[in-house]
C-alpha positions, 0 to 999 in steps of 0.5 A: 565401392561398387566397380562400374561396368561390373555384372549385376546378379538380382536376387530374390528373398528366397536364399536357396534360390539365391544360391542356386542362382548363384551356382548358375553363375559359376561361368562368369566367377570362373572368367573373373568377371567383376559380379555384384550381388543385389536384392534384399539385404538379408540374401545380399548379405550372403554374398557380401564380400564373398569368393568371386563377388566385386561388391554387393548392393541391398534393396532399402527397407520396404518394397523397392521402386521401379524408379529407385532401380532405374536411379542405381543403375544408372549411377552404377552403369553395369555391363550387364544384369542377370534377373534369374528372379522371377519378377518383371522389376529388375528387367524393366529396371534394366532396361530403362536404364538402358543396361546394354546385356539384360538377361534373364527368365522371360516369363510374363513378357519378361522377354520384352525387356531383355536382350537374351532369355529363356522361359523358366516355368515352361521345363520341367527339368531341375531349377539350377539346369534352367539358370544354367541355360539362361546363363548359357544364352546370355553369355554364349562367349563363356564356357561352362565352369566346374563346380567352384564351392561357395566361401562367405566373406573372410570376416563371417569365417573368423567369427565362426572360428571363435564361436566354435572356440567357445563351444568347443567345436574346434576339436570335436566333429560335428555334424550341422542339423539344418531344420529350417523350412519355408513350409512346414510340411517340409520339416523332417519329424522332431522324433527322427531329429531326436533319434538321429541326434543321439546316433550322432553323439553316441558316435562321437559328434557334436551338433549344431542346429541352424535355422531361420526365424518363426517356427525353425526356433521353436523346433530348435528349441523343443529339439535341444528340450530332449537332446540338451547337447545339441548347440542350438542356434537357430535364427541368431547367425546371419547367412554368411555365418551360417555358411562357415558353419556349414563349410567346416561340419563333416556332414549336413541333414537337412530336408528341402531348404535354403540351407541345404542348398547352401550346405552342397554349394559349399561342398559339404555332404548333405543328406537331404530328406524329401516327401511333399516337393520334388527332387528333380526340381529343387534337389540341391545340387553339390559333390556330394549330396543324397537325397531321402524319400519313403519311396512307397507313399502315394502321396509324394510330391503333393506340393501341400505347404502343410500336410492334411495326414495326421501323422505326415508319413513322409517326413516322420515315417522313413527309418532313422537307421536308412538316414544315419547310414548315409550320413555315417557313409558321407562322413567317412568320406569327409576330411575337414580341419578340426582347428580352423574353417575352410578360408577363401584363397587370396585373389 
């Protein structure tokens, strides 16, 4: 049941940007107002039923009319629509529908449509800082909030809890190794993921390889070829799943993806591995996070989807020893219940 008069966040396809838009919103979480998540089913579903959500409504299959969302809009009549998604089709929406606050990224005339705004492409600071400001404008009566980790829905944590059952992964340790990446230049080196797995288990961890569809599963697959230990379980978790696995590792590695974002909005230490995108735009962003780069590559920062060096230095190239140090460093740190997973508090 949808709640009337509730605040609508539109979010896109792209998971890691959906969290972080997420995060933005932390004001509106921590004033109890009643959110709702809306976008494409599959980031919908990370949201559905979560910490601070009233409800969540997903896109049907195939590209969503302007009309169709004038229609939701209507029958729902929320107080307001957060479009942080850089797209004209929530805003206009909105303000067909006559939404009386549309806030939102005023790019491309954006900014016609919307009753407050902040242009996004303009800055060159950290995509969750222009979220925050664009919140910040929209909402002037809401003060900023603290941190507030993400917990998935109650029913995605008791499914993980039994798959780590079955895998005995309710006593052991385990670090989660997130090799997902929308670009393939992004993906850390399977050379560096071997090495690092056999520290991890050498040192008393178990592991488990998360990931999405396409080439994160034959990376998962060739990585569990050479490391049969790891419990590779890539592209057959929703996202809510793959938050509570997340939520109960004792550290996460990962490089510039979704799932690193995920991993630091959820608290979990992340050791994150940067070489083609930029830090200080799309690090994630969490209480504990370190970030990795070969600091003497000309090359850094390229923004190439795929590498035109032969052997991409920046993600094979950086020691495995200076990686498995921060993650040993954030898993000294790290105290996490070895029976169950961490559970949202009752409202």
């Amino acid at each position: 049941m949808i709640p009337s008069g509730a605040h609508w966040l539109r979010l896109p396809r792209f998971v890691g940007d959906a969290v972080l838009m997420h995060q933005a919103a932390a004001p509106l979480i921590a004033a109890g107002l009643p959110l709702v998540a809306w976008g494409p089913a599959a980031t919908v579903e990370l949201f559905e039923g979560a910490e601070g959500y009233a409800g969540a409504v997903a896109d049907p299959p195939g590209k969503t009319g302007l009309r169709e969302g004038v229609r939701l809009l209507r029958a729902h009549r929320p107080a307001s629509v957060l479009a942080l998604a850089k797209s004209l089709r929530a805003p206009a929406a909105a303000f067909l529908a006559r939404v009386p606050r549309r806030v939102g990224c005023g790019d491309g005339g954006a900014s016609l449509l919307l009753t407050a705004s902040l242009k996004y492409w303009d800055r060159d600071d950290h995509s969750l800082d222009r979220y925050r400001d664009i919140v910040k404008c929209g909402y002037p009566e809401l003060g900023p909030a603290a941190f507030l980790p993400f917990h998935p829905r109650q029913a995605s944590v008791e499914a993980v809890v039994e798959q780590r059952r079955r895998q005995g992964f309710e006593v052991a340790p385990y670090l989660a190794f997130a090799i997902g990446a929308a670009a393939g230049a992004k993906r850390l080196g399977l050379d560096l993921l071997v090495d690092l797995a056999r520290r991890a288990l050498g040192a008393g961890y178990r592991i488990v390889v998360l990931g999405g569809p396409g080439d994160d599963v034959i990376w998962g697959a060739r990585l569990k070829e050479q490391v049969p230990e790891v419990l590779n379980l890539t592209a057959q978790l929703p996202w809510s799943q793959s938050a509570a696995w997340l939520a109960g590792a004792t550290a996460v590695l990962a490089n510039d993806s979704g799932l690193a974002h995920l991993a630091a909005a959820c608290g979990v230490p992340v050791v994150a591995v940067f070489g083609p995108t930029i830090p200080r735009h799309t690090a994630p962003r969490g209480p504990q996070v370190t970030v990795l780069r070969k600091e003497d590559l000309a090359c850094l920062e390229c923004q190439q989807w795929h590498c035109p060096l032969p052997d991409h230095p920046c993600m094979t190239q950086l020691p495995a020893e200076h990686i498995w140090a921060a993650l040993e460093a954030h898993a000294a740190t790290r105290q996490v219940p070895r029976q169950v997973l961490p559970a949202p508090e009752a409202p």
